[in-house]
C-alpha positions, 0 to 999 in steps of 0.5 A: 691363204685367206689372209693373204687374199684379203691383204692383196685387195690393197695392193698398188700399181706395179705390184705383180705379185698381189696381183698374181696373189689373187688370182692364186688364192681365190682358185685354191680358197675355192678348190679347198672349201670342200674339205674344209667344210668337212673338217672346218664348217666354221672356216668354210663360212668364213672362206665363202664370206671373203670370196664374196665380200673381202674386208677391204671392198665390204661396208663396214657395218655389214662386215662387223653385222656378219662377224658378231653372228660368227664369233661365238663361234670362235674357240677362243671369243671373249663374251664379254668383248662380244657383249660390248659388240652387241651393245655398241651395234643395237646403240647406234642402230636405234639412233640411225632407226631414228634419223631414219623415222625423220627422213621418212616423215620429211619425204612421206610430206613431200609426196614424191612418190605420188608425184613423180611416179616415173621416178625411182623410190629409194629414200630408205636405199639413199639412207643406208648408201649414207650410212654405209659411208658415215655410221659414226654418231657425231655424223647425225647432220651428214646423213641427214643433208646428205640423204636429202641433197641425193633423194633430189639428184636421184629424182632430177636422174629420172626426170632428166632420163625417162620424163622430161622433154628436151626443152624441160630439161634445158629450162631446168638446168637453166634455173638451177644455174640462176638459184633463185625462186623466181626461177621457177617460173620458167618450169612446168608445173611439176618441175617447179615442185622439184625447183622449190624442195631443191631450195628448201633443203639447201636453205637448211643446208645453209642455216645450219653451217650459218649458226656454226660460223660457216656460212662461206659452204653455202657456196660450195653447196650450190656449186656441187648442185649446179655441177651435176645438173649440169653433167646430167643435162649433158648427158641427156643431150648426148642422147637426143644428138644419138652421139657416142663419143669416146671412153674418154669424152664420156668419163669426163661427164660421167665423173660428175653424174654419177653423183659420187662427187656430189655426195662427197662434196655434200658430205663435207658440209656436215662434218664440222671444222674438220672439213675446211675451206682448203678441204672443200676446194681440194675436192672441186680440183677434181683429185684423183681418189675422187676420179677414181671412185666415180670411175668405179661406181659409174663403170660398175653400174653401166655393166650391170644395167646397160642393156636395160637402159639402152632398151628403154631409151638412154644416152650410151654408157661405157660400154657402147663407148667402149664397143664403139671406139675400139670395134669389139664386143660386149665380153671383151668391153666387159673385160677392159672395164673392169680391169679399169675398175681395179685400176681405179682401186689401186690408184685408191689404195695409193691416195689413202696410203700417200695422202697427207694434205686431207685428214684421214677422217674424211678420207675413210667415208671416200672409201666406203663410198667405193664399198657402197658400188661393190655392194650395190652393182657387183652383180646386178643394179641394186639400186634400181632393183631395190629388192634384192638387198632388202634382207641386208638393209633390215640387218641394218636397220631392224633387226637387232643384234642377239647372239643369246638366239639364232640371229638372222643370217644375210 
């Protein structure tokens, strides 16, 4: 029954069967944990590990983090195999403990914190939404671009929300579209400073893919950036007008602000030869993998964080779209959505099952993407309220893996 719950998680549109096999095996997983745990407490764990976490919605190196912890376990786990798991997962933790430590002092030196203090913190938590989508050693260059891009559209997210005046915002948008140092004259002083590292990372951006003979993603690079500037400033003028349009207006935007397509975009400049010009202009066509993971992350986020977004002054969500255009309340917006959220997630199934243009390498980190949202908004606004997934990030990040002693537990 557990692996039949786990494999309906890939099930397809107009499959009623899968369909019907969730809702089936999660009642009876639940009914049977009970006895189970009476009979099986190694089983039990893993039943309550699935209902919360199913192998196809989970980060992988959370998945494999939890499974090493559980294997000895196993009557039959091989040592030396587990060995090899131990060592292969505290290798690659040391490389990313050290991306990590540059990231840092990069960040520490800009002094954003100090800064900016309206806005949001959350290098360490960029990193590891990175990571979670490119773990491999070979994407050294993609965390790295990528966490600093992101840490730039998460402070323009705030300084857009909760900081700058209408006229701000407008004059930055307005620089961002002309990219060009001189823009940033027309800024306010601390705007400028957001202007000037904005340019400063696309610049190393751009060196890099230079010495590699691509020096055509410098384009692309400044596309994705100047896209979501300028979804963002749409967004903030929604709010300022107090307009709410439709679910439909509303995705329209929000499939670029959500910053999904722009991390997957950015990604793509740091994978090598892999990811071609083709590759690149497949994903500004806006394909429908791509539409549906902003359609999940943007949906998942607007649930959980709604309510204290609206007290604090921001443009409608999905929610209040939702309320508004179809005159119901909040449950049964709540309930719609998130059966939008599992449609989205067939038509990812299907993309990843049919796709044969985008090599499947790159693909893959679209996918984890996906188990970034489930992981960080399943329950509440992760990413805002940091604290509650330190525990798994230190799994991740600090402590080792040893199963020669009690290891500790997410």
């Amino acid at each position: 029954m557990l692996s039949l719950y786990e494999a309906a998680h890939l099930r397809l549109h107009g499959e009623e069967v899968l369909d019907e096999a969730i809702s089936f095996t999660i009642t009876h997983l639940r009914h049977s944990l009970m006895e189970i745990g009476h009979t099986s407490p190694h089983l039990s764990e893993k039943v309550m590990w699935a209902l919360n976490r199913p192998v196809h919605k989970t980060i992988p190196m959370l998945e494999s983090r939890h499974y090493i912890s559980i294997y000895p376990k196993e009557d039959s786990h091989n040592k030396t195999l587990l060995k090899l798991a131990e060592l292969d997962f505290n290798l690659l933790q040391a490389l990313h403990q050290k991306e990590l430590n540059s990231i840092a002092r990069w960040w520490k030196n800009l002094d954003f914190a100090r800064k900016f203090p309206y806005a949001r913190d959350r290098v360490i938590e960029l990193y590891f939404w990175i990571l979670a989508m490119y773990f491999e050693p070979e994407y050294i260059h993609v965390r790295e671009f990528v966490t600093k891009s992101v840490t730039m559209i998460s402070i323009i997210d705030d300084t857009y929300d909760v900081h700058g005046t209408y006229e701000e915002i407008k004059l930055f948008t307005q620089a961002i579209k002309r990219w060009d140092i001189s823009a940033k004259d027309s800024l306010p002083d601390y705007m400028q400073l957001i202007y000037e590292a904005i340019l400063d990372v696309y610049d190393e951006i751009e060196e890099h893919n230079a010495k590699e003979g691509r020096s055509y993603r410098a384009h692309y690079a400044k596309e994705t950036m100047k896209e979501a500037v300028q979804a963002y400033f749409d967004e903030a003028s929604w709010f300022y007008d107090e307009y709410i349009p439709t679910l439909e207006d509303y995705m329209s935007i929000m499939d670029v602000s959500c910053a999904y397509p722009f991390i997957i975009k950015t990604s793509f400049l740091g994978v090598g030869e892999i990811a071609t010009k083709e590759v690149f202009d497949w994903a500004f066509d806006k394909p429908k993998i791509i539409k549906a993971t902003s359609a999940i992350g943007r949906i998942m986020n607007d649930i959980v964080s709604h309510k204290f977004e609206q007290k604090r002054g921001h443009a409608a969500s999905s929610v209040e779209c939702y309320m508004k255009q179809h005159g119901v309340q909040e449950e049964e917006a709540y309930k719609m959505l998130r059966q939008k959220i599992e449609d989205a997630w067939k038509d990812i199934n299907q993309e990843l099952l049919k796709s044969t243009f985008v090599p499947t390498v790159l693909l893959g980190p679209i996918l984890n993407l996906n188990r970034v949202s489930e992981f960080i908004y399943r329950d509440d606004d992760c990413y805002t309220k940091a604290h509650k997934i330190k525990d798994d990030l230190a799994l991740l990040l600090v402590h080792p893996v040893s199963t020669l002693h009690q290891d500790v537990q997410p």
